[in-house]
C-alpha positions in Angstrom: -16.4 -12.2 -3.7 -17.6 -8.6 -3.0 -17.9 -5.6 -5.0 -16.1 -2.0 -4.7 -17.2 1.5 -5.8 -14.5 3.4 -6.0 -14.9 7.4 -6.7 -11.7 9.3 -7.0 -11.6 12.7 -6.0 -9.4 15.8 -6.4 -8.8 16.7 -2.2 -9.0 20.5 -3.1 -12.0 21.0 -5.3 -13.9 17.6 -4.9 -14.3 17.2 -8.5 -13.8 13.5 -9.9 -10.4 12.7 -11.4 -10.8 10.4 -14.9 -8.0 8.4 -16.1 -6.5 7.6 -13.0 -4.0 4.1 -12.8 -5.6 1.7 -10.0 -2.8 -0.6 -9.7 -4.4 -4.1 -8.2 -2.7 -6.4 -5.8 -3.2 -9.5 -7.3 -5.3 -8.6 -10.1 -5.1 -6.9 -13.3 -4.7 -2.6 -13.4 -7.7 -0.4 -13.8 -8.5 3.1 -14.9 -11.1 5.4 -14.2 -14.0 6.2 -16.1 -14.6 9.9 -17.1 -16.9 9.9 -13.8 -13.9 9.3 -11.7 -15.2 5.6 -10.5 -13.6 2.1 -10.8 -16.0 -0.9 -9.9 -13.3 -4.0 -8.5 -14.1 -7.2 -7.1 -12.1 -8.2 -4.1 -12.5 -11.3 -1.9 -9.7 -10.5 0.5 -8.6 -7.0 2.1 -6.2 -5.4 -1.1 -3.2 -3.1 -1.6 -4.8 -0.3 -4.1 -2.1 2.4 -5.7 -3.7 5.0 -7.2 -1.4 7.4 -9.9 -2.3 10.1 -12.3 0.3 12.5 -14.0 -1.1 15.7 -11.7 -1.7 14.4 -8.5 0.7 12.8 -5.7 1.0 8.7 -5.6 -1.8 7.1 -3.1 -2.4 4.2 -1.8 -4.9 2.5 0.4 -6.2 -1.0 2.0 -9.4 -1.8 0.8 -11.9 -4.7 2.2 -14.2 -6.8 0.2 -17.7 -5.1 -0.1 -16.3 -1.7 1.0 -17.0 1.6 -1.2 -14.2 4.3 -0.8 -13.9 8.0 -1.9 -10.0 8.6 -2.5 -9.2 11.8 -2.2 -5.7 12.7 -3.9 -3.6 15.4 -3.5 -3.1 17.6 -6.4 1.1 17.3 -7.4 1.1 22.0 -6.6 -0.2 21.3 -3.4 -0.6 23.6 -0.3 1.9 23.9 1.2 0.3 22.2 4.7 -0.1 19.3 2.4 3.9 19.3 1.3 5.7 16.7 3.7 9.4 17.3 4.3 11.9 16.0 6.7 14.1 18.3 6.6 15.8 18.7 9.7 15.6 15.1 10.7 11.8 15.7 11.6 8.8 15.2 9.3 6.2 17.6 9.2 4.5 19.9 6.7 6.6 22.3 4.7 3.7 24.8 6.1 5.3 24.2 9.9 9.0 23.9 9.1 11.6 25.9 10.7 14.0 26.2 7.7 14.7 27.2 4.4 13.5 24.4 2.7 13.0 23.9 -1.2 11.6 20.3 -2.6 12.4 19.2 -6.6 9.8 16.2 -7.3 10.4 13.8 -9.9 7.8 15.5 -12.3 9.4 19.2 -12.3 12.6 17.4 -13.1 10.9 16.2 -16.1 9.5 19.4 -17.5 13.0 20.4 -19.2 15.2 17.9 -21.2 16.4 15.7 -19.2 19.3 15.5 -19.3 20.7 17.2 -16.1 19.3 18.1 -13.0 20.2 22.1 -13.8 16.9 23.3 -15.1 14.8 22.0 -12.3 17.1 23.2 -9.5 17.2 26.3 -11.0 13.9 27.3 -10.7 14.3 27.6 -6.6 14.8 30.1 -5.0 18.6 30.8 -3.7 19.6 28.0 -5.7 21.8 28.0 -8.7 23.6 24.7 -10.3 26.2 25.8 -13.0 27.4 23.4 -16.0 31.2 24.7 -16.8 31.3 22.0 -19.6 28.5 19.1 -20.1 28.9 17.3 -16.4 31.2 19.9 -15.0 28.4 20.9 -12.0 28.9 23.0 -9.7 26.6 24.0 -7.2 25.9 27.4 -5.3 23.3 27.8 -2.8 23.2 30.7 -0.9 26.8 32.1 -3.2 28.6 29.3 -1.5 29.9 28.7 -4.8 32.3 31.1 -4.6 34.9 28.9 -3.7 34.0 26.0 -6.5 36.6 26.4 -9.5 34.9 23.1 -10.3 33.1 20.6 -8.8 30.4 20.4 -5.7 31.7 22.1 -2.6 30.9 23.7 0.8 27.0 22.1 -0.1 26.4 18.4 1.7 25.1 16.4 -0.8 22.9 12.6 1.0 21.8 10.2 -1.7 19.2 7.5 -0.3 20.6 8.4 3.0 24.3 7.6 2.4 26.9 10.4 2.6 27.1 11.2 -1.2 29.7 13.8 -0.5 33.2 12.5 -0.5 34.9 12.8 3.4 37.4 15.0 1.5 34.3 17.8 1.0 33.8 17.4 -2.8 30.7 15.5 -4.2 30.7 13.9 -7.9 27.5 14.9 -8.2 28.2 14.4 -12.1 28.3 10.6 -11.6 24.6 10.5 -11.8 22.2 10.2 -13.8 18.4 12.1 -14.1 16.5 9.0 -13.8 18.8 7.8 -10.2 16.6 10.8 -8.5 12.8 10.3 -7.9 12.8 13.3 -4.7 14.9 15.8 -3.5 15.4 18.3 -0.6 17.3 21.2 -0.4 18.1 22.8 2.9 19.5 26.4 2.5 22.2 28.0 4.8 23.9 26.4 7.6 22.6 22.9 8.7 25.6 21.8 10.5 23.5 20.9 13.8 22.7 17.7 12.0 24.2 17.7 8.9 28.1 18.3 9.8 30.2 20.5 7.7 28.8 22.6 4.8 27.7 26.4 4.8 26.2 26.3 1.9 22.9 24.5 2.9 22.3 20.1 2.6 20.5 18.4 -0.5 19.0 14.9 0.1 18.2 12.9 -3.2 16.1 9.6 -3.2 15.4 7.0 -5.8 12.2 5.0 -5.6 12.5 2.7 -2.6 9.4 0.5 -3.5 8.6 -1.9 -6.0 4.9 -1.6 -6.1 4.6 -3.5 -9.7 6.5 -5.7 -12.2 7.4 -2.8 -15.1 9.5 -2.1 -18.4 10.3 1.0 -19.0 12.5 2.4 -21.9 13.3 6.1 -22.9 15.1 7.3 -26.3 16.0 10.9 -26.4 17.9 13.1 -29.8 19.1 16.8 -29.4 21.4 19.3 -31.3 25.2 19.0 -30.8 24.9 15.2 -31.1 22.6 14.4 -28.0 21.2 11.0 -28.2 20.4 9.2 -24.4 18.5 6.0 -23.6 17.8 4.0 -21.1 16.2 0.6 -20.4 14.5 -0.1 -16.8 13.1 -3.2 -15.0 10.8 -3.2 -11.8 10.1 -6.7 -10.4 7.8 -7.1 -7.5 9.1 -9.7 -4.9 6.9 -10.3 -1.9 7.0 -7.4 0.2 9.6 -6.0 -1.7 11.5 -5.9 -5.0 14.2 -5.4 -7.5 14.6 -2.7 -9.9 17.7 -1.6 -12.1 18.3 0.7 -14.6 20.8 1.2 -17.5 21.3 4.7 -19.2 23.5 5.9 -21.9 24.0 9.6 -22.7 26.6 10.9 -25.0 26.9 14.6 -27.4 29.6 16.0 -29.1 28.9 19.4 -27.0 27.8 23.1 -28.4 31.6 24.1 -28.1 35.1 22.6 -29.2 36.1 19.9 -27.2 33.1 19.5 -25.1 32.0 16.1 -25.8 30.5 13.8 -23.3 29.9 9.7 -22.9 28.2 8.8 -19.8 27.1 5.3 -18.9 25.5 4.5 -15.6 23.7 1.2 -14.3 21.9 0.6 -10.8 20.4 -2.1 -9.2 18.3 -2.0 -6.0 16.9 -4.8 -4.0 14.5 -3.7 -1.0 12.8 -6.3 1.2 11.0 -6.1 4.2 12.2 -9.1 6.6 9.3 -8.1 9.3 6.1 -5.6 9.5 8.6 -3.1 11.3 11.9 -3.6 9.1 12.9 -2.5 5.7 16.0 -3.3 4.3 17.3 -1.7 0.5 20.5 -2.7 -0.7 22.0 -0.9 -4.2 25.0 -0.8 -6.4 25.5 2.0 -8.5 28.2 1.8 -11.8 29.5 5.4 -13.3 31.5 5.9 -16.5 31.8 9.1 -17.1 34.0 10.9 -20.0 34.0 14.2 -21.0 35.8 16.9 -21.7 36.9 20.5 -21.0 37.1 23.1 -23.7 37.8 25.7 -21.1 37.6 29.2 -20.4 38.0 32.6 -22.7 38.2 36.1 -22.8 36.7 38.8 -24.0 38.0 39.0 -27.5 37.8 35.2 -28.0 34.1 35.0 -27.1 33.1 37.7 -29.5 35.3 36.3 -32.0 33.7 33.0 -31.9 32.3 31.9 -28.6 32.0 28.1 -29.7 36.1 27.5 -29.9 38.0 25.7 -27.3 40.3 27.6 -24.9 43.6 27.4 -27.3 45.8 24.6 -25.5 42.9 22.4 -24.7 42.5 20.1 -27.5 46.6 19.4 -27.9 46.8 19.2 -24.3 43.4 16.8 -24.2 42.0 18.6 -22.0 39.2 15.9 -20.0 38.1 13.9 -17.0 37.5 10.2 -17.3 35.9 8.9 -13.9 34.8 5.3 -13.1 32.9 4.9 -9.6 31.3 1.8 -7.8 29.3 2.5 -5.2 27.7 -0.2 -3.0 24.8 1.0 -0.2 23.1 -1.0 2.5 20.1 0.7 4.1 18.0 -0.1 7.2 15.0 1.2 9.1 13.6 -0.5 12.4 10.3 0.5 14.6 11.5 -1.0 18.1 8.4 0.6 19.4 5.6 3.4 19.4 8.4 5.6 20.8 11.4 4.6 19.5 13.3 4.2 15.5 16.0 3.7 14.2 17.7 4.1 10.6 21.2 3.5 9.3 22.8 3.5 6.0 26.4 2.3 5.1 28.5 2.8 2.3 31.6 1.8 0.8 32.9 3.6 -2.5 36.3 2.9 -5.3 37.1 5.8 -7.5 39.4 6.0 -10.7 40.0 9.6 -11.9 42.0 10.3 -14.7 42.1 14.6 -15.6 44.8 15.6 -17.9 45.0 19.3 -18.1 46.3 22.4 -19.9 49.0 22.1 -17.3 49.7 18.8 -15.9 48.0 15.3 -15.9 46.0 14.4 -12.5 45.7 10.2 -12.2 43.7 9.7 -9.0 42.4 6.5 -7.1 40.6 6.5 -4.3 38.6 4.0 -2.4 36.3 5.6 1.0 33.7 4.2 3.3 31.6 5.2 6.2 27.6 5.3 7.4 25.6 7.5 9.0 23.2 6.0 12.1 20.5 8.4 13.4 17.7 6.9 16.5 14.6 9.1 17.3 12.7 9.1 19.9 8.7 10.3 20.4 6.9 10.5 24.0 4.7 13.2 25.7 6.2 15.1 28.9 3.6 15.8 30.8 1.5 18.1 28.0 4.4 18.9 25.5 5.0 16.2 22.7 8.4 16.0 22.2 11.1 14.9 19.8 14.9 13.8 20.5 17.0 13.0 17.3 20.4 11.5 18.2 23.0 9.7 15.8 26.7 10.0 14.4 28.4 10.2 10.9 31.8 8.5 9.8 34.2 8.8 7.0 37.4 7.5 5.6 38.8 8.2 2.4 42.2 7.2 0.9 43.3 8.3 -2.0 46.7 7.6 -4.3 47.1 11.1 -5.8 50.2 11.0 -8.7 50.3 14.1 -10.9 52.6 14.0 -13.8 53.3 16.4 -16.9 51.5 16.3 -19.8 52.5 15.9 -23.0 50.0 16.2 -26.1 47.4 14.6 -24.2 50.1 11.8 -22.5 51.1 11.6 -19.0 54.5 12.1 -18.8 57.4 12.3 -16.2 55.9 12.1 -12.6 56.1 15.3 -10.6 55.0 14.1 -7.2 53.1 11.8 -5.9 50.6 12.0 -2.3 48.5 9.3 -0.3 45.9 11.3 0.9 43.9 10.2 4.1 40.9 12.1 5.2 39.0 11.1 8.1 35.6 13.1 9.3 33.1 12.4 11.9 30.4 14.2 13.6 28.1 13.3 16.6 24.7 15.4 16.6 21.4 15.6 18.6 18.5 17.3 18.2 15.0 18.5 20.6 11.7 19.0 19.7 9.3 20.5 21.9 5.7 21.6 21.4 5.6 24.2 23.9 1.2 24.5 23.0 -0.5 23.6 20.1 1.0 26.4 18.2 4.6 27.0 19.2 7.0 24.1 18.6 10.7 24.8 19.6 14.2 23.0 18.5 17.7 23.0 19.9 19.6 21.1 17.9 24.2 20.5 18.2 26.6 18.7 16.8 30.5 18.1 17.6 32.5 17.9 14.8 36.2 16.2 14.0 38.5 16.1 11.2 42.0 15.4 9.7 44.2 15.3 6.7 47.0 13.4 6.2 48.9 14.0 3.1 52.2 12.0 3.1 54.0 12.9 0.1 55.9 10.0 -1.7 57.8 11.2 -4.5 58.9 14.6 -5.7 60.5 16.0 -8.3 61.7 19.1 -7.1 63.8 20.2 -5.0 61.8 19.4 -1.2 62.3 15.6 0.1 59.6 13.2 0.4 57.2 14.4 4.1 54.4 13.8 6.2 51.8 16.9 7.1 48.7 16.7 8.9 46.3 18.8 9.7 43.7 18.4 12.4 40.9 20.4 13.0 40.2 21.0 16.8 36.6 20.1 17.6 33.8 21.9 16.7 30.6 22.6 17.9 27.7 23.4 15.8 25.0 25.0 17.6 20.9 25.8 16.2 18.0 27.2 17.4 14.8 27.6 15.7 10.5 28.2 16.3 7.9 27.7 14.5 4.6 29.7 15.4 1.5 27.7 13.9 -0.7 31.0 12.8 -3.4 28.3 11.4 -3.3 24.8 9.9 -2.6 27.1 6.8 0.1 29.1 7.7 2.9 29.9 9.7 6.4 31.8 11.0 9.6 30.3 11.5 12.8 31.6 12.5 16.3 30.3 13.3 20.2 31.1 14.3 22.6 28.6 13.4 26.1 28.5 13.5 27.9 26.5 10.1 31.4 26.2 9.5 33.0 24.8 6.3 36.9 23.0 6.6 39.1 23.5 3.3 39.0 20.5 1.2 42.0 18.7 0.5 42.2 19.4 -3.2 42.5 22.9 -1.8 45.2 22.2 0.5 47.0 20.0 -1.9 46.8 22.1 -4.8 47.9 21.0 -9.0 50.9 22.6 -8.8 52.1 20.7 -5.8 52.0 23.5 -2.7 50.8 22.1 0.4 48.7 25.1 2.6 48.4 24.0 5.9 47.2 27.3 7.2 44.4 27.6 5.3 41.8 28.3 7.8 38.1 26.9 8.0 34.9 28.8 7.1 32.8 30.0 10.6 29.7 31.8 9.9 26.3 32.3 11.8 23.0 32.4 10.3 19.7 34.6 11.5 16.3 33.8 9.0 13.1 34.5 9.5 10.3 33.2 7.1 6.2 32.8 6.4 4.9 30.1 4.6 0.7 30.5 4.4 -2.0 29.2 2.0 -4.7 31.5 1.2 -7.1 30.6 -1.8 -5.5 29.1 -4.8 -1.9 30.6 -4.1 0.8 29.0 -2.4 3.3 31.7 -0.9 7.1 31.2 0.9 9.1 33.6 2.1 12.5 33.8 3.9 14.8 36.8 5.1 18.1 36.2 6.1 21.8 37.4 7.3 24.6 35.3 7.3 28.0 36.7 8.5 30.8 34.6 7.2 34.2 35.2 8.5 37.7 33.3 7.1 36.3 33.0 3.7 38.1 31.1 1.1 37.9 32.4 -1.9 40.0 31.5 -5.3 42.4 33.1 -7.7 44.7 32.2 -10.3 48.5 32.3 -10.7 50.0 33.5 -13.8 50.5 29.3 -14.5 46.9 29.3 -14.7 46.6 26.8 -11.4 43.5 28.0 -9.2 44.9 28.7 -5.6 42.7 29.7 -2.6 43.4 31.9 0.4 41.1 33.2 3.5 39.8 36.7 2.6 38.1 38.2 5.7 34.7 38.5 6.0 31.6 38.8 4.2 28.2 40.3 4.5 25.3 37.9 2.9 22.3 39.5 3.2 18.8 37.9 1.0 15.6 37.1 0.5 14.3 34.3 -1.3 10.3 34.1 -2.5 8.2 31.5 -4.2 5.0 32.3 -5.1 2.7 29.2 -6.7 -1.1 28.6 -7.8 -3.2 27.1 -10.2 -5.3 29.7 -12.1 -7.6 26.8 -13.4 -8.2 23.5 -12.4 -11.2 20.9 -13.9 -10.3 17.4 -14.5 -13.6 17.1 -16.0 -12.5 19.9 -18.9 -10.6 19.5 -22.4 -8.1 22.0 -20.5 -7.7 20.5 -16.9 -5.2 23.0 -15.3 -3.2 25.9 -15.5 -0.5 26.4 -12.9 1.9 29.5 -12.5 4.7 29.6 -10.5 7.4 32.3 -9.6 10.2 32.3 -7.7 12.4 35.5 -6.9 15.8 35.0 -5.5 17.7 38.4 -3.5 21.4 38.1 -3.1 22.8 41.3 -1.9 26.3 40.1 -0.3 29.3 42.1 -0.1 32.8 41.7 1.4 32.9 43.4 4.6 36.3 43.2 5.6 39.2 42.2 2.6 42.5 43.3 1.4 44.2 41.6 -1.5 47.7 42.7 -3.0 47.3 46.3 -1.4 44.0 46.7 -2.4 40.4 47.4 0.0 37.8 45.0 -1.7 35.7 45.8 1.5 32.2 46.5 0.4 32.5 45.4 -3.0 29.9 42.9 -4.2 30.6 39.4 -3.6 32.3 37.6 -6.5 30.0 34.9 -8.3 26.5 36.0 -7.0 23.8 37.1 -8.8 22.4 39.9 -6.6 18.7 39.4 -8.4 17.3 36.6 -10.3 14.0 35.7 -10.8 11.9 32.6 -12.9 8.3 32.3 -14.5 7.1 29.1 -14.7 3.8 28.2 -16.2 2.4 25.1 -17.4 -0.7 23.7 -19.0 -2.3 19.9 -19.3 -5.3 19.1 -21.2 -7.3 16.2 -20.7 -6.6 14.5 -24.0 -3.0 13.9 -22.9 -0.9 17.3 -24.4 0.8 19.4 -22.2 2.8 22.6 -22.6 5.2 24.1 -20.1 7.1 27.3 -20.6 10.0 28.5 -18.5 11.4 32.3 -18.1 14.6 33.0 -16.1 15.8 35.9 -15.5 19.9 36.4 -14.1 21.1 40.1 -13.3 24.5 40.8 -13.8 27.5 39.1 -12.4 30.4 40.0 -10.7 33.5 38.1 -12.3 36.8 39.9 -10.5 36.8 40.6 -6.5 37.9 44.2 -7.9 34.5 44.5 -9.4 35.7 45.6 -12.3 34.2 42.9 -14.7 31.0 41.6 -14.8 28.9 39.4 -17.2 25.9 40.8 -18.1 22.2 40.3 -17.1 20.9 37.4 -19.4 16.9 36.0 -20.1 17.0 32.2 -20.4 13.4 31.1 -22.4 12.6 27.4 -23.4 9.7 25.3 -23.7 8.2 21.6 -23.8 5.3 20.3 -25.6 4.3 16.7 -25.2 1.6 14.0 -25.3 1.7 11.5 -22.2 -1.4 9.0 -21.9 -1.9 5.6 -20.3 -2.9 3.5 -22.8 -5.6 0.5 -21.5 -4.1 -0.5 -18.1 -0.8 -1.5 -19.5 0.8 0.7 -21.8 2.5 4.0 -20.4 3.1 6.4 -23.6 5.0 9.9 -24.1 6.1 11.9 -26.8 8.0 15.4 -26.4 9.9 17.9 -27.8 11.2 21.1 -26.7 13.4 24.1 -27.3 16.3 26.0 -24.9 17.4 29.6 -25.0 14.9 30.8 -27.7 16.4 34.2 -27.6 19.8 32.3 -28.4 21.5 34.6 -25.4 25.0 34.7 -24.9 26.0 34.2 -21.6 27.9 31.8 -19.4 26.3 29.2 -16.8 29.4 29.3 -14.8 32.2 32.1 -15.0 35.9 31.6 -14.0 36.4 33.7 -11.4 39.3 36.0 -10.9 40.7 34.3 -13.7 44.4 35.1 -15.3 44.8 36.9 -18.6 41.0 37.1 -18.5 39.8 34.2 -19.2 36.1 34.3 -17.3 34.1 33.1 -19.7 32.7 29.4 -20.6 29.6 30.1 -23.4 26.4 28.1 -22.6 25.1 26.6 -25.4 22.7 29.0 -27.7 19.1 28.0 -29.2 18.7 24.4 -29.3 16.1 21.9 -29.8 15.8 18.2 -28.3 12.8 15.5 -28.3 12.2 12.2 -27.5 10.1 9.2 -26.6 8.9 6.6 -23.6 7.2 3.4 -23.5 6.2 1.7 -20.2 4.5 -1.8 -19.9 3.0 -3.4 -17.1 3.3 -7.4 -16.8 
């Protein structure tokens, strides 16, 4: 048996790391001592994983009698140390050409919780919305503009799968905080490879490795009735593993009718079946409840700005969704030179929503897979790249919407099958034109159709068939990437997007069928720096996107959201993030001291639009923010506590395309404290609490826009206070 020396090292400054988890193929877990060194005794070549709160996961083979120095990356990184594969491509975020944004699992962690809205929102050009607890919607870029509810016009992949329905809408709601481990956020077009979405492309991961056998369990309290938990399982198999996961969230919600019950379970098996295969399998459950106080004006939001819209409660206003989703992954390494991976999917959806209105029953069942082969070689002295693949859907849904009385469905007004079919065919080239120019052309050729056969109708129209097919389309992109130094570089890009109506905005609630509604084109210029210099961290992207045959929404004096295409619009922005660690000493009672700011510049307009007889051209665009900006600073000692505080500032709002009402600028504040230590080499221990809005602002995260009898507003929640506990044991 031989002995190691270990010395653990922070890759930046050099300094040993204490308190560091050396997991132990084989063998019992080890932390380091407050030198930063771990003496093991191996008598066969050993899987080490090396963890600590502020650093990124590491691991290493190590022989018998062989002394290491592992160097770990610190979690605020540089940015030539970021890895991203954003376009299909992994490289540094340093030497991307994109718009590119990553949330890792630790920043989701330093809010409450509960949603992934905090932690998204602290990117630049990005801005998640929660109408009522679960009601998400999504705007990156202002693409949200369209979104009455729900996730549209982004492309939403989780582990790999097409998460976004073939329709165009994504239940982003279905999941829970602890089913995400990374994410990547591609803003603007990304249709070359991504298919249909101006908006931009997020791609969420759970862990895909078992690397031990774990418990884990969380229990979290809040005001309004919050109480979530969850229990977790990792169990080491080989190569491979299982894990799974069950979490319950509920709260009564800070408003009237805004309660939510959440339940949702997964299970993962991944395996490896040779040294150039993996295979992960998953089945995610999702029973989600909650419901809809809706939206107010003016007069009832200063009169009391927790009440329910007046009708919602009688009328049970809700959504009660049950989803099953079941996922097959695969990767294969034929060779040096060429890869592929695939994922499959196949999905059942119940969807119950009764409204103010009507009452929506809904169930749908979709499958499809995306399949994507690369290919790396060397022509003559240019390293090159090819990235080819294709992406199917099929949805059918049974679509019945009946009247609704107190809460109950009632007589049937009509009833649709819906069939939606979308596919896409995409390749992409790399080329390294010298060691410091690297080039891609990237396509893809797009096809879709509708098919909504009505069955039953109440009024006066007979029973029919329409379909709409949308002719071929090809998405073009170009971008370079100029490598100033291993540090730094410029990137710049023109891509072409285009965004098809969904179908829940060609079959609209009140039972109107608009087959001319036109899909979004648009083309996007961007040009951007990324560099490293000292201890700061800087990004920065310019860009112009021209949109023409935008959909946008308004409402009928029924209250039912309608859409139409409204010209063009101008979308002009910059988007900044600026990071760096003022202090940094693992060997201090205060170890670090991070600051981060982001600073988000929407300035879009309509260029060209007429509504009603009106010239909205050059007004701002509806829905965007034209400034925001967020503060982020956080602090870790070495006993354990941490402290991180969060500043976001949100300029005013237009509400009406008429410009005529806007909400006004808002500062969101909130903090978290905590203790999180590893206690031994088993026990994993946190305790937190924290605080949102501190200055108790009123304001709404998520407006109804152009909104009858002028009803825009649905009130956040004001100052509120949440906590809660984690255990972890390794066995």
């Amino acid at each position: 048996m031989g002995q190691n020396h270990i010395v653990i090292l922070d890759k930046n400054t050099q300094n040993t790391i204490p308190g560091v988890l050396v997991k132990i193929q084989g063998q019992n877990n080890q932390v380091s001592d407050s030198n930063g060194k771990v003496i093991l005794n191996l008598n066969n070549p050993t899987l080490l994983a090396f963890s600590h709160i502020s650093y990124e996961n590491f691991s290493i083979l190590v022989n018998p009698n062989e002394d290491k120095n592992i160097e770990m990356v610190p979690s605020i990184s540089s940015l030539n140390e970021v890895v991203v594969s954003g376009f299909e491509s992994e490289r540094p975020l340093v030497h991307q050409a994109g718009a590119i944004s990553k949330v890792l699992e630790n920043e989701l962690h330093r809010f409450n919780e509960n949603s992934l809205l905090s932690a998204f929102n602290t990117k630049p050009g990005i801005r998640v919305e929660e109408r009522a607890p679960a009601s998400y919607r999504i705007s990156i870029r202002g693409s949200s503009l369209r979104s009455p509810f729900g996730v549209r016009n982004v492309k939403v992949y989780w582990n790999d799968i097409p998460f976004t329905s073939p329709d165009g809408t994504t239940a982003l709601n279905i999941l829970d905080l602890s089913n995400l481990q990374n994410t990547e956020i591609i803003k603007g077009p990304a249709g070359s490879i991504f298919g249909a979405g101006n908006g931009g492309v997020i791609s969420m991961e759970s862990r895909k490795t078992v690397s031990e056998n774990y418990l884990s369990s969380d229990f979290g309290i809040g005001d309004f009735g919050l109480l979530r938990y969850r229990l977790g399982i990792d169990q080491k198999i080989g190569e491979g593993g299982i894990n799974a996961s069950y979490v319950h969230q509920k709260s009564d919600g800070y408003r009237e009718h805004s309660a939510l019950d959440r339940k949702v379970f997964q299970l993962a098996l991944h395996s490896k079946p040779s040294t150039k295969q993996t295979l992960s399998s998953q089945i995610l459950y999702s029973d989600l409840q909650y419901q809809i106080p809706g939206a107010l004006n003016a007069a009832q939001l200063e009169e009391d700005r927790t009440q329910a819209r007046p009708g919602s409660v009688a009328q049970n206003s809700s959504i009660a969704q049950k989803t099953l989703y079941g996922t097959l992954s695969h990767q294969i390494d034929f060779n040096d030179k060429w890869d592929n991976s695939t994922a499959l999917y196949i999905n059942t959806t119940e969807f119950e929503n009764p409204f103010i209105l009507d009452y929506k029953k809904e169930t749908a069942f979709s499958y499809g897979g995306r399949s994507k082969f690369s290919y790396n070689d060397q022509w003559g002295q240019f390293p090159v790249q090819i990235v080819a693949g294709g992406e199917y859907q099929f949805g059918k849904t049974l679509a019945q919407n009946f009247g609704n009385r107190q809460g109950q469905a009632d007589t049937i007004r009509f009833s649709d099958d819906l069939i939606t079919t979308q596919a896409f065919l995409f390749q992409q080239l790399e080329i390294e034109w010298t060691s410091k120019i690297l080039m891609t052309l990237g396509f893809s050729q797009n096809f879709g159709r509708y098919d909504i056969i009505r069955t039953i109708d109440a009024g006066p129209n007979p029973p029919s068939s329409n379909t709409r097919t949308f002719n071929p389309i090809v998405v073009p992109r170009i971008a370079m990437v100029y490598k100033l130094s291993d540090h730094s570089g410029i990137h710049g890009s023109i891509s072409s997007g285009f965004s098809p109506p969904t179908i829940a905005e060609v079959r609209t609630n009140e039972g109107s069928i608009n087959l001319d509604l036109e899909a979004e084109r648009g083309i996007n210029y961007e040009a951007g720096y990324r560099s490293r210099f000292g201890i700061f961290n800087l990004d920065f992207t310019a860009f112009y996107f021209k949109l023409d045959q935008t959909i946008t929404t308004f409402t009928n004096d029924q209250g039912v959201v309608l859409f139409r295409n409204a010209g063009a619009t101008d979308q002009k922005g910059i988007e900044v993030s600026l990071d760096y660690a003022l202090f940094r000493n693992q060997n201090t009672i205060i170890q670090e001291i991070k600051l981060n700011h982001a600073f988000t510049g929407h300035y879009f307009n309509f260029a060209d639009f007429e509504k009603g007889g009106n010239d909205f051209s050059g007004n701002q665009l509806t829905g965007v923010s034209p400034n925001t900006l967020v503060n982020l600073l956080d602090i870790r000692s070495k006993l354990g506590f941490y402290l991180n505080f969060t500043h976001q500032f949100v300029d005013a709002i237009p509400l009406n395309d008429a410009n005529t009402v806007f909400q006004d600028s808002y500062n969101l504040v909130g903090s978290r404290i905590g203790w999180r230590n590893t206690l031994g080499s088993r026990w994993d221990i946190e305790v937190y609490g924290g605080a949102d809005n501190l200055l108790d602002e009123v304001y709404s995260l998520g407006n109804d826009l152009n909104a009858f009898a002028n009803r825009f507003y649905q009130p956040a929640p004001g100052r509120n206070f949440y906590g809660g506990i984690k255990v972890g044991l390794r066995y």
